[in-house]
C-alpha positions in Angstrom: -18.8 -26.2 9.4 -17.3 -22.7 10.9 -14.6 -24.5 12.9 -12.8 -21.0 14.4 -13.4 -20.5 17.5 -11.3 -18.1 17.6 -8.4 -20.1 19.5 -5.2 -18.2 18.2 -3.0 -20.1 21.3 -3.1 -23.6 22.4 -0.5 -25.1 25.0 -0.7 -29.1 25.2 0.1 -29.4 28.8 0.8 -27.2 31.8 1.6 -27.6 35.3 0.9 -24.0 36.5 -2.7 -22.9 34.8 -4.6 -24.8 37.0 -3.2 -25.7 40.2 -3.0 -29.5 41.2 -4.0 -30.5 38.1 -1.9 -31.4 34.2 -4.3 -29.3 31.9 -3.9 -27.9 28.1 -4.4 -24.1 27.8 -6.3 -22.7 25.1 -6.1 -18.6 24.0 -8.9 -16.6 22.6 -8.0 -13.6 21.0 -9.3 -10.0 21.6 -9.8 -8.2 24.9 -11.6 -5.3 26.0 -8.7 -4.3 28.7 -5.5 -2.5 27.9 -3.5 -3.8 30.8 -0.1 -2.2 30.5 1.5 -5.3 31.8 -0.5 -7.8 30.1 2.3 -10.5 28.1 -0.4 -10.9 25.2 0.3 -7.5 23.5 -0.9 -9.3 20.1 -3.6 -11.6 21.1 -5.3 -8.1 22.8 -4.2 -5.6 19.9 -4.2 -7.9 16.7 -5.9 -11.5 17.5 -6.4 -11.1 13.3 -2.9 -11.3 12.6 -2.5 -14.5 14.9 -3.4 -17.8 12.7 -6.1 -19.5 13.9 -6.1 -22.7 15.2 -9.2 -25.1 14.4 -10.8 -26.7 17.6 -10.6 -30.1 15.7 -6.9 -29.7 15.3 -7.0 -29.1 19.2 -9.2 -31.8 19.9 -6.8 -34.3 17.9 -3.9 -33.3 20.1 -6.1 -33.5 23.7 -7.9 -37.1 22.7 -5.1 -39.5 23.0 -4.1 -37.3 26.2 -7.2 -37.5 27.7 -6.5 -39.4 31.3 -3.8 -37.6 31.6 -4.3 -33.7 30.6 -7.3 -33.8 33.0 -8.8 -30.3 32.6 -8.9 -27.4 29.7 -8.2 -23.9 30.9 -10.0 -21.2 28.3 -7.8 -18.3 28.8 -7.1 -15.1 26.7 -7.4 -12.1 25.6 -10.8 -12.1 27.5 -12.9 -15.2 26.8 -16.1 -14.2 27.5 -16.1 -11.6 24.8 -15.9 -14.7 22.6 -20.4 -15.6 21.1 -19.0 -19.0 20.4 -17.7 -19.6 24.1 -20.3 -21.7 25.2 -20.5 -23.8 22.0 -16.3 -24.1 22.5 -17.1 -25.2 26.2 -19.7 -27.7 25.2 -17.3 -29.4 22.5 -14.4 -29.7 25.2 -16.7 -30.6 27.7 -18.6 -33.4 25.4 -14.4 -34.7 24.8 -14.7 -35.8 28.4 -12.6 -32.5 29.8 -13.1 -30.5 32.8 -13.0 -26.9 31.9 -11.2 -23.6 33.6 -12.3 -20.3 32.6 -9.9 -17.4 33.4 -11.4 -13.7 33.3 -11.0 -10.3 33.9 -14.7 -10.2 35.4 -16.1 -7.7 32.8 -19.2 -9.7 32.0 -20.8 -11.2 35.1 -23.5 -12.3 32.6 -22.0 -14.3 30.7 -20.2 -16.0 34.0 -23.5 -16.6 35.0 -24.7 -18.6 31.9 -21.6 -20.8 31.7 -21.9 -21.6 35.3 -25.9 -22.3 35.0 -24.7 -24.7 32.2 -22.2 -26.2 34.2 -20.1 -25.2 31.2 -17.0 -24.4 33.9 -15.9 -26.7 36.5 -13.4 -23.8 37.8 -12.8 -20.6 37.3 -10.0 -17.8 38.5 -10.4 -14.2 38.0 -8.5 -11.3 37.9 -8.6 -8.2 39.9 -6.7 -5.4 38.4 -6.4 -2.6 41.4 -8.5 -1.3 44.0 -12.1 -1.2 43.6 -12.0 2.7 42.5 -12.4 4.4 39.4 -9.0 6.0 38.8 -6.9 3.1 40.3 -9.0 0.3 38.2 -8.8 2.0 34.9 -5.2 2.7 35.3 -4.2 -1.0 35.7 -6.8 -2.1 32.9 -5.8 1.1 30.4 -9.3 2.0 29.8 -12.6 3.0 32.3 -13.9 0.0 34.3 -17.6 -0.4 34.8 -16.9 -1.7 38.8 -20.1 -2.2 39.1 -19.7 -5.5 36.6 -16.8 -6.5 38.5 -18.6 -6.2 42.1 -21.0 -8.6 40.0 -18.9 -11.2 38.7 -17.4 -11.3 42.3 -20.4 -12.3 44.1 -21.4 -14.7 41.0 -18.3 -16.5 41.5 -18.5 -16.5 45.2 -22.1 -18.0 44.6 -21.1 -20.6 42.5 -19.5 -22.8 44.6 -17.0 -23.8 42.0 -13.2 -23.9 42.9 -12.1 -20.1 42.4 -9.0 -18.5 42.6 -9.2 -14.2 42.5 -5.4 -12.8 40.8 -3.6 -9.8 41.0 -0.8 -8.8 38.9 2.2 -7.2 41.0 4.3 -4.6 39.4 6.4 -2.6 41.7 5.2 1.0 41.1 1.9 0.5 40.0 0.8 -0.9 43.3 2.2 -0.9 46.2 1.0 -2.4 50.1 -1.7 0.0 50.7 -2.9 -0.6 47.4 -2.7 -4.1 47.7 -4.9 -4.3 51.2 -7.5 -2.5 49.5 -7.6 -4.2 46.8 -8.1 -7.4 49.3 -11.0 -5.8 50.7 -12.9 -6.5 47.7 -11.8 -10.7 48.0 -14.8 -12.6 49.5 -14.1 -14.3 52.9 -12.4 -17.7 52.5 -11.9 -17.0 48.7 -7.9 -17.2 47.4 -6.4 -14.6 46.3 -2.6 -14.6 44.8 -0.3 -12.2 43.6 1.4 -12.8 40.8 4.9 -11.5 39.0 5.0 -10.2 35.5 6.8 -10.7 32.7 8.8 -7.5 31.4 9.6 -8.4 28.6 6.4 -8.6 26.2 4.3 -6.7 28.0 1.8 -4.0 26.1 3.4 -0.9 27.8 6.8 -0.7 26.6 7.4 1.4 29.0 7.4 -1.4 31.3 9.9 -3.5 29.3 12.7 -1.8 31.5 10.7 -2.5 34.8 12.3 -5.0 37.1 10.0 -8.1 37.6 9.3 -8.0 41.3 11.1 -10.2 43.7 9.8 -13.2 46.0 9.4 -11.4 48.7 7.6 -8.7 46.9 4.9 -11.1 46.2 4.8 -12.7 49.6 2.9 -8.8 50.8 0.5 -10.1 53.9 
């Protein structure tokens, strides 16, 4: 039995990945965004070189938690990118785990299935920019089909499901205006956080001498 999933992270517990709740976080590897901030350089660039971790192996370390560790958060690289995704869902959700997806919004379609499945009990996605060609692509370092991310919006605001909608904050790269733009695109009554990053693994080293941003940088109205 084929029993990589391609997992190449796995963190046992985790107070911040899902809010409100003690979860494990697994990491797929690959992504179809070049994000110059993004802090998995090698799980986006070279998720062959990461050793894989078998889902049994992860299952062995969540059982005797289970109770505790009350959800699993599928995280990446980008997830839905994964064939086996809704086979790995189904095994953590047959363990007796709720089940957080987190996405970049590229595949609406495949949102749609897990959700139909009740595959995901939550799910946050992130929103890179400003719904425009130019300003997209230059936060996810390659061309954005928007029209796939208008979709997985509305397919997440359909859903009902606990939803959070994320943007990463680096001073220079967006700014205020940018920002309230950006918020235009956030349903009504749907979260959306900004959130620092991390300058010193991120994919751009460029950005590696960037100051992360302060508090009150991230506290923008």
């Amino acid at each position: 039995m084929n029993t990589d999933f391609g997992i190449r992270g796995f963190l046992e517990t985790s107070f911040l990945d899902w809010p409100g709740r003690l979860a494990a976080v697994l990491f797929l590897g690959g992504c179809n965004f070049r994000c110059p901030f993004c802090h998995n350089a090698e799980l986006v660039l070279e998720p062959h070189r990461v050793p894989a971790i078998p889902l049994p192996a992860v299952l062995g370390r969540l059982l005797p938690l289970r109770g505790w560790v009350d959800g699993v958060v599928v995280s990446g690289g980008e997830p839905t990118l994964s064939p086996r995704l809704p086979e790995l869902l189904g095994r953590i959700r047959a363990a007796g785990f709720d089940v957080k997806i987190d996405t970049n919004g590229s595949h609406p379609d495949v949102l749609a299935k897990l959700i139909g499945r009740s595959l995901v009990q939550a799910i946050d996605m992130d929103l890179k920019a400003p719904l425009e060609p130019a300003a997209y692509a230059a936060l996810a370092g390659v061309p954005v089909r928007l029209e796939l991310i208008r979709a997985s919006i509305d397919v997440i605001r359909l859903s009902g499901l606990p939803h959070r909608f994320r943007t990463t904050y680096v001073p220079g790269l967006l700014d205020r205006a940018a920002v309230g733009r950006l918020r235009a695109a956030v349903p009504a009554g749907s979260p959306h956080v900004l959130q620092g990053f991390n300058p010193r693994r991120v994919l751009d080293p460029a950005l590696r001498a960037h100051p992360a941003p302060l508090p009150e940088e991230l506290a923008i109205a």
